[in-house]
Residue frames as qw, qx, qy, qz and C-alpha x, y, z in Angstrom:
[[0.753, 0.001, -0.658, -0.021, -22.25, 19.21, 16.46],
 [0.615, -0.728, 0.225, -0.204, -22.75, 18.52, 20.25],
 [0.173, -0.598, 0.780, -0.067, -19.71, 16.91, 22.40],
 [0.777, 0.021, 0.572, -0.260, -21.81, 13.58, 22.14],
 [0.797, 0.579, 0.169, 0.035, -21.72, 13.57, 18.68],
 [0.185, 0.736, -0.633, 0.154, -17.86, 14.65, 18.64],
 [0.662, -0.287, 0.623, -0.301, -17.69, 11.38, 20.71],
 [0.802, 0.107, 0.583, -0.079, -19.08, 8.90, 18.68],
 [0.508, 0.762, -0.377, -0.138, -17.35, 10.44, 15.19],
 [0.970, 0.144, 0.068, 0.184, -15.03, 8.17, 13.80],
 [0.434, -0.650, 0.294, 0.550, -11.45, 8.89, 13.38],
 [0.700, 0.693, -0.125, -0.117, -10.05, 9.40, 10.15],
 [0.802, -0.076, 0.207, 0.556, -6.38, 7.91, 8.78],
 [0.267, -0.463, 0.364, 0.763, -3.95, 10.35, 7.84],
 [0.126, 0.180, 0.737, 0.639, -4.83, 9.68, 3.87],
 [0.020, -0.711, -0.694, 0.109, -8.81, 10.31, 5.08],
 [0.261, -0.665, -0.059, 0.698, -7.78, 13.23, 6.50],
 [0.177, -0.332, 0.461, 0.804, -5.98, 14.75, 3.20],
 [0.053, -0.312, -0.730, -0.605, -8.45, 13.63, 0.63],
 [0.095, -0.698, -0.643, 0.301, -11.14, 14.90, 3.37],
 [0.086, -0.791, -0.142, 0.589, -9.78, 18.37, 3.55],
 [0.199, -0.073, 0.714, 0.668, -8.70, 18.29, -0.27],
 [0.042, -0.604, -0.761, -0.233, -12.91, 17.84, -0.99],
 [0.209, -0.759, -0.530, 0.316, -13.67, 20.18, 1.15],
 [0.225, -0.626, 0.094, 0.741, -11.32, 23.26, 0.02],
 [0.138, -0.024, 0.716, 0.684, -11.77, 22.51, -3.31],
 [0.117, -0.690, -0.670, -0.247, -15.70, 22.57, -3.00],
 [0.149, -0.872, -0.230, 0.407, -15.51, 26.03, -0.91],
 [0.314, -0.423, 0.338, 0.780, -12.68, 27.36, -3.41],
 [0.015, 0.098, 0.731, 0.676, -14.49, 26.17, -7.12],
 [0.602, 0.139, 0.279, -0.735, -18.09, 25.78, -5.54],
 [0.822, 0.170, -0.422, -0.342, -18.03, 22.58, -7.11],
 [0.819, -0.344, 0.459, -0.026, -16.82, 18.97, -5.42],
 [0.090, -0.469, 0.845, 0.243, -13.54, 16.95, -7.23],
 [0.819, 0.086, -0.392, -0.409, -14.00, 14.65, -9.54],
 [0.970, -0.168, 0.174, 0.008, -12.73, 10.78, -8.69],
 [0.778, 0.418, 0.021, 0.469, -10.36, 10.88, -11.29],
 [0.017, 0.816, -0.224, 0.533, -9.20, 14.70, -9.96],
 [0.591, -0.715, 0.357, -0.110, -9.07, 13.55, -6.17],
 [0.907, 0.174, 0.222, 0.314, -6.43, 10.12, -8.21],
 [0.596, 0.581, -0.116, 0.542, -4.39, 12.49, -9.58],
 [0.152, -0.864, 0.169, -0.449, -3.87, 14.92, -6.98],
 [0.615, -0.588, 0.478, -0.218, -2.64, 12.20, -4.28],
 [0.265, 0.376, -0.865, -0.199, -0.76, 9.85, -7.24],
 [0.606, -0.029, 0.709, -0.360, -3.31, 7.29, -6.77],
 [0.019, -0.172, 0.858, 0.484, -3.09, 4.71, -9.56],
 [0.141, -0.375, -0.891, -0.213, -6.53, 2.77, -9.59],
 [0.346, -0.324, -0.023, -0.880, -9.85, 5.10, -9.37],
 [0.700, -0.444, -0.399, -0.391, -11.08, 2.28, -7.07],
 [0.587, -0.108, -0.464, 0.654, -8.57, 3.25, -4.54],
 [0.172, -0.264, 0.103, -0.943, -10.41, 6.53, -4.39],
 [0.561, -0.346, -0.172, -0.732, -13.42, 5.06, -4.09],
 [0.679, -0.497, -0.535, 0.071, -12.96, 2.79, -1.45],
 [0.300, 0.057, -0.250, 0.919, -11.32, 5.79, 0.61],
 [0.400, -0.253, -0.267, -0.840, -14.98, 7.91, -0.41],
 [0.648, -0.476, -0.324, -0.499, -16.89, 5.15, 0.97],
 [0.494, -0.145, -0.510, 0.689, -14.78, 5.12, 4.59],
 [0.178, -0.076, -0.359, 0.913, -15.61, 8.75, 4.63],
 [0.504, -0.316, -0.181, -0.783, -19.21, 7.93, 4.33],
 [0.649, -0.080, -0.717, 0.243, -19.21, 5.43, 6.73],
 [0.479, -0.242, -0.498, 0.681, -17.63, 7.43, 8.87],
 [0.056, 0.859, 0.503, -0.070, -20.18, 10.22, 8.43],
 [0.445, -0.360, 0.182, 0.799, -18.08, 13.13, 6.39],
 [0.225, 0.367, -0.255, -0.866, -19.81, 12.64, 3.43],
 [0.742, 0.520, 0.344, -0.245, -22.65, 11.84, 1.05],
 [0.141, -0.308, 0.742, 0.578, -21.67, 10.75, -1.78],
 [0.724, 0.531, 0.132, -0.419, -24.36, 10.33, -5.63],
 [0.642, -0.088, 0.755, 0.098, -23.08, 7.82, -7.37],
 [0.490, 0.759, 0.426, 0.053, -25.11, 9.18, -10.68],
 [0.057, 0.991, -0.090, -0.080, -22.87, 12.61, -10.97],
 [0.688, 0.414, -0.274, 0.529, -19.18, 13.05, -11.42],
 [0.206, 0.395, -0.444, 0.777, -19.11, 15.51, -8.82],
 [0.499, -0.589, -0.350, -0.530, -21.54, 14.44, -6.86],
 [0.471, -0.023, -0.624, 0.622, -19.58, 14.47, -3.12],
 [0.454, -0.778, -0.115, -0.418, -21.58, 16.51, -0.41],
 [0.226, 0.212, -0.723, 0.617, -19.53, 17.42, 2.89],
 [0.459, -0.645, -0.593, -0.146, -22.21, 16.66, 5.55],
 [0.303, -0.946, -0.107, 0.030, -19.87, 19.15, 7.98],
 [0.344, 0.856, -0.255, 0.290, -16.85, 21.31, 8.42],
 [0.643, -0.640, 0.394, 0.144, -15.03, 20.14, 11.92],
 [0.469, 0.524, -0.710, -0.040, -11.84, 19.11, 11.46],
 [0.862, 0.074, -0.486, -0.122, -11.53, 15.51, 11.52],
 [0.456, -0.727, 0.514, -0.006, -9.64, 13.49, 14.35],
 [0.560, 0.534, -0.627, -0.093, -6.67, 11.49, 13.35],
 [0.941, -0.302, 0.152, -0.019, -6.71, 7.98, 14.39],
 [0.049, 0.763, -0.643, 0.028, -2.66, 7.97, 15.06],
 [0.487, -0.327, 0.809, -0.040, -2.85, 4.06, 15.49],
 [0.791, 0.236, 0.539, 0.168, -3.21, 3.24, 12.08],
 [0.034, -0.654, 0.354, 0.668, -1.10, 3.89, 8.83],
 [0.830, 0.494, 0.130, -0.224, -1.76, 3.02, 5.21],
 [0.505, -0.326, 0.696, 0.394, 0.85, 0.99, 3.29],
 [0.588, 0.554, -0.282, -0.518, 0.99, 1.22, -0.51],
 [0.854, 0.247, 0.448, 0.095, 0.31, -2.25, -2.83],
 [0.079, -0.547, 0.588, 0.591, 2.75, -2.48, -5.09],
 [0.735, 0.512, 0.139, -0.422, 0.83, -3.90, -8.42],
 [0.847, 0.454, -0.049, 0.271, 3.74, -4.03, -10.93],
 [0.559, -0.638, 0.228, 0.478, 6.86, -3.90, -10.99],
 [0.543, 0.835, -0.038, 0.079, 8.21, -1.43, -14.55],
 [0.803, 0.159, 0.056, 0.571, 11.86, -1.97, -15.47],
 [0.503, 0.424, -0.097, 0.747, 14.01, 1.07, -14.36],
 [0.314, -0.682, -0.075, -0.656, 11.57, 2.37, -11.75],
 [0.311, -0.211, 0.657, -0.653, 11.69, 2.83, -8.12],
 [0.154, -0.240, -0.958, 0.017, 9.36, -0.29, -6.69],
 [0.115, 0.588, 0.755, -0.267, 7.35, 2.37, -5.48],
 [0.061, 0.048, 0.498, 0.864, 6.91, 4.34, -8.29],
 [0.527, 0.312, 0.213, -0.761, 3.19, 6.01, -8.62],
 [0.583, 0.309, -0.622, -0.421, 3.02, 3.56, -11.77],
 [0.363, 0.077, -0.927, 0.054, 4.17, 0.17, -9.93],
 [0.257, -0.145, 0.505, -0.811, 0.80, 1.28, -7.47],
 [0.169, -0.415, -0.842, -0.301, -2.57, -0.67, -7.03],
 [0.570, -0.693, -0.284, -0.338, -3.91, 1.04, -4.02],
 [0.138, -0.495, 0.666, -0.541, -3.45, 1.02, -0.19],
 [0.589, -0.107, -0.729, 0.331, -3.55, -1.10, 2.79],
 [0.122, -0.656, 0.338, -0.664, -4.86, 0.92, 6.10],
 [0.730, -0.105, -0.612, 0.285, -3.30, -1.40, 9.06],
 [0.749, -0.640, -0.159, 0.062, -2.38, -1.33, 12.82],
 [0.006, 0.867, -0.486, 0.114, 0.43, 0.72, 13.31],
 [0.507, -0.466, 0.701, -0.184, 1.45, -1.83, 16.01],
 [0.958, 0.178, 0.223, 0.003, 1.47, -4.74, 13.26],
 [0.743, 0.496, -0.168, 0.417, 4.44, -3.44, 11.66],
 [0.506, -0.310, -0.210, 0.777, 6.30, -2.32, 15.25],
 [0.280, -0.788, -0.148, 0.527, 5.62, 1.31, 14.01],
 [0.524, -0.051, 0.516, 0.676, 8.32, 1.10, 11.08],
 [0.212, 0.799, -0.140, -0.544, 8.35, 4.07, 8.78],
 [0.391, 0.499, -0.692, -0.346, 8.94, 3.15, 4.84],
 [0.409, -0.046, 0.912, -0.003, 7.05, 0.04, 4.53],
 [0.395, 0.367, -0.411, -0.735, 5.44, -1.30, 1.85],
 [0.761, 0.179, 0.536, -0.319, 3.00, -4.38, 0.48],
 [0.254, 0.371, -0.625, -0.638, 3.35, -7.01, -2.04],
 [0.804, -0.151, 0.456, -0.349, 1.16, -9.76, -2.99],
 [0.535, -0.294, 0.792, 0.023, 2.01, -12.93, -3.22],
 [0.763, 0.372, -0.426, -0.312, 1.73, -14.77, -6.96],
 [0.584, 0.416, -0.692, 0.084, 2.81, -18.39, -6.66],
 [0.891, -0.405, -0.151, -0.137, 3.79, -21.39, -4.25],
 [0.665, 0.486, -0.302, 0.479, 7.67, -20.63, -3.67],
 [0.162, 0.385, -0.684, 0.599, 7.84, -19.73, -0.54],
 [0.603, -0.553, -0.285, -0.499, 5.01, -21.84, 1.13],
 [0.829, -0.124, -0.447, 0.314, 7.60, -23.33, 3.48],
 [0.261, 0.089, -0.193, 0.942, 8.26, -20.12, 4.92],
 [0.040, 0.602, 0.692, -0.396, 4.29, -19.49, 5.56],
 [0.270, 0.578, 0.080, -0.766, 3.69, -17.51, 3.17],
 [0.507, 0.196, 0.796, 0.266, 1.51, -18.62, 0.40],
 [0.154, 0.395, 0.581, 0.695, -0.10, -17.66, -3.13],
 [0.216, -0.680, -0.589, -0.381, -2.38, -14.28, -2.50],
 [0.382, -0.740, -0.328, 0.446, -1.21, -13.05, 0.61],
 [0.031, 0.958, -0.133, 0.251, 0.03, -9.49, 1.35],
 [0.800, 0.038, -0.219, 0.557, 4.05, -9.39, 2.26],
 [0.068, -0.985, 0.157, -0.017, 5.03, -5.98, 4.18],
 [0.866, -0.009, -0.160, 0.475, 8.16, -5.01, 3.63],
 [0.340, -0.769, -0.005, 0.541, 10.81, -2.51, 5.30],
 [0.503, 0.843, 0.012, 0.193, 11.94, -0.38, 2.29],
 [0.420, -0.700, 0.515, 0.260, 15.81, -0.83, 2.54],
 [0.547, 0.726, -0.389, -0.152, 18.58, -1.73, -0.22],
 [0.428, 0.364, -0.814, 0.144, 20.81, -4.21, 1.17],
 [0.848, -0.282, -0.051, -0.445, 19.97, -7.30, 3.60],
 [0.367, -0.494, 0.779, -0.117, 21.52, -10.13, 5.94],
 [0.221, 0.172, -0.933, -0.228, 22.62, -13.73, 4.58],
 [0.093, -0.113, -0.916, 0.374, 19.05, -15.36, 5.23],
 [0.239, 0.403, 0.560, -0.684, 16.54, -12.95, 5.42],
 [0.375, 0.546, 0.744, 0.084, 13.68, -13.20, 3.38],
 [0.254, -0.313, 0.302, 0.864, 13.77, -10.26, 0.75],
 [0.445, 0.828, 0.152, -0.306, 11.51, -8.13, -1.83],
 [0.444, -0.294, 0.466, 0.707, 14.35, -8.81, -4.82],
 [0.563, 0.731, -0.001, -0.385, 13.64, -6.56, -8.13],
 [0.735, -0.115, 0.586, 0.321, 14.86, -8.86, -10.75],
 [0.128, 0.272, 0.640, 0.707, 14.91, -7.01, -14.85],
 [0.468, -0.256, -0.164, -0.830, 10.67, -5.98, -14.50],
 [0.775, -0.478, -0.378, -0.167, 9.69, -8.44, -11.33],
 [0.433, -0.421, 0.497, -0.623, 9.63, -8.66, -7.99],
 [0.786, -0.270, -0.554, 0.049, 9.93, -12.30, -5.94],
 [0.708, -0.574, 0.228, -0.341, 9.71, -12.87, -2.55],
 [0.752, 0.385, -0.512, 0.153, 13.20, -14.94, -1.66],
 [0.717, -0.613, 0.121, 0.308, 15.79, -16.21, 1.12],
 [0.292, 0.907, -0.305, 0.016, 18.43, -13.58, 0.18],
 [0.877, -0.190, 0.250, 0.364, 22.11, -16.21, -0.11],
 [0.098, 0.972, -0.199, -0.079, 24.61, -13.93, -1.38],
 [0.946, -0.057, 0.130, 0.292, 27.78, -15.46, -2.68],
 [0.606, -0.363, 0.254, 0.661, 31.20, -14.08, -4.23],
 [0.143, -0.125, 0.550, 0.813, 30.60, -13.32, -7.47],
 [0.136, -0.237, -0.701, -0.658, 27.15, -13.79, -7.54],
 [0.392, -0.080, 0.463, -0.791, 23.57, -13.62, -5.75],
 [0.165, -0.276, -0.946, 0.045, 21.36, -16.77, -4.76],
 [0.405, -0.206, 0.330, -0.827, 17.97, -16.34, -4.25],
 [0.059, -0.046, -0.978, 0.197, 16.32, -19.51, -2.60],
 [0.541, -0.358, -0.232, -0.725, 12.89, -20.41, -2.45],
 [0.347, -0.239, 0.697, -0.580, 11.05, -22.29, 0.37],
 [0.895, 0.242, 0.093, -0.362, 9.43, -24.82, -1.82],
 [0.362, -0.447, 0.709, 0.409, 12.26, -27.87, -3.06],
 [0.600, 0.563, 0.523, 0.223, 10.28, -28.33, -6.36],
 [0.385, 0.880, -0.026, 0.277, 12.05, -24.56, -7.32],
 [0.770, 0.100, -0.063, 0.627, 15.81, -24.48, -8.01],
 [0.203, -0.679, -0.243, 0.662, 17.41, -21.43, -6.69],
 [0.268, 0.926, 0.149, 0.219, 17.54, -18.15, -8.94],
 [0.685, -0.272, 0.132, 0.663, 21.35, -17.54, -9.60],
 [0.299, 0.918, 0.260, 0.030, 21.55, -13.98, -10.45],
 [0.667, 0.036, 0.133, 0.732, 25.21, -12.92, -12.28],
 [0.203, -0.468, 0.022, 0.860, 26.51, -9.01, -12.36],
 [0.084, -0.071, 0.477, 0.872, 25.33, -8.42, -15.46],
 [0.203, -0.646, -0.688, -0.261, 21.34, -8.50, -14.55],
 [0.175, -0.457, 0.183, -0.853, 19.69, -5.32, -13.42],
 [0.583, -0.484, -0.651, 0.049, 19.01, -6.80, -9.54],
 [0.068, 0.508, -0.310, 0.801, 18.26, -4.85, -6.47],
 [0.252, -0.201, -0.802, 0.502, 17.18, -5.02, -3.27],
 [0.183, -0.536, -0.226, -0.793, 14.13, -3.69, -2.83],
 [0.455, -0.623, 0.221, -0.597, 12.99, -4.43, 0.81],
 [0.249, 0.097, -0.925, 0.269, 13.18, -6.87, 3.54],
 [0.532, -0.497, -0.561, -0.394, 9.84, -8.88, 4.70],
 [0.124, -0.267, 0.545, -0.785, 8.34, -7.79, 8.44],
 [0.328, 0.118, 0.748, -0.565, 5.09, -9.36, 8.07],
 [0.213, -0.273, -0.824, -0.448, 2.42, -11.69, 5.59],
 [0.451, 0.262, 0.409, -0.749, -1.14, -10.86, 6.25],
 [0.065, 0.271, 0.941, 0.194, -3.89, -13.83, 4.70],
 [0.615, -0.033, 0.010, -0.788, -7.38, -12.92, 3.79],
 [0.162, 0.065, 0.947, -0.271, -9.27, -15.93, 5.28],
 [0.444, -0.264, -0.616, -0.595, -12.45, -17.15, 3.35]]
């Protein structure tokens, strides 16, 4: 490949990167190319259309062909190693939310997110949820969006919170009382959510930043 063409290559994200050189070693090691379902397991990836929208980045970005007809049908198109575009990181969707598990549990997964570093400051341990519902529209954040949140266990009187509640996840103003825990919504048509010692609640993160898909 000439320097021009090393030029005008795309970067790859971190994740690219792995599932890039994963294809590749695995097609020089078996003589054969991963399956979809093989490249899903190997990197805990819950939904087989998180692979494939990963597959068709790294044809985009000219890495690979890819047959659509085959199971294994992946073709590396060359061997450089990739550059790593260091100004963006992927954030895992949290999907569900399963009743004893970590929020980000390989189970509670839908997929990724690959953002702007600089949208979340940089922060390390963040995560996505989306939005179900009109409860906090008074707070700007409505039905559908994406919520990022810092992955942290305990929070200040006020701030706006990822709470795991039994087997859900809401988006709340975290009010913390004596004996018990308030969680407030930003809509006055919903009464707060008074949650007593004996429910299984936790803190699962604290919101940093709502991201809208505009029609």
């Amino acid at each position: 490949m000439s320097n021009q063409e090393q030029e005008q290559k795309r970067a790859l994200t971190p994740r690219q990167q792995e599932i890039y050189e994963y294809i590749k070693v695995q097609t020089e090691e078996f003589r054969r190319p991963p399956t979809v379902r093989e490249i899903a397991n190997r990197f805990n990836i819950s939904s087989t259309n998180g692979v494939r929208s990963i597959l068709a980045a790294l044809i985009k970005k000219g890495y690979i062909n890819r047959s659509p007809r085959t199971s294994r049908g992946i073709e590396i198109l060359h061997d450089e190693t990739p550059a790593t575009d260091s100004s963006s990181v992927e954030i895992p969707i949290v999907g569900r939310v399963a009743a004893g598990e970590p929020i980000l549990a390989v189970q509670n997964l839908e997929g990724t997110i690959t953002i702007d570093r600089d949208f979340i400051a940089r922060r390390k341990d963040v995560f996505a949820l989306r939005v179900k519902g009109d409860s906090m529209i008074n707070a700007g954040i409505f039905d559908g969006d994406l919520v990022f949140a810092q992955q942290q266990n305990t929070a200040e009187r006020g701030e706006i919170i990822i709470a795991k509640i039994d087997d859900e996840a809401t988006v709340k103003y975290f009010q913390p009382q004596k004996e018990w825990v308030e969680l407030h919504a930003a809509n006055p048509k919903y009464q707060p959510i008074i949650v007593r010692p004996e429910r299984d609640f936790s803190i699962a993160g604290r919101v940093i930043g709502i991201m809208r898909k505009i029609n």
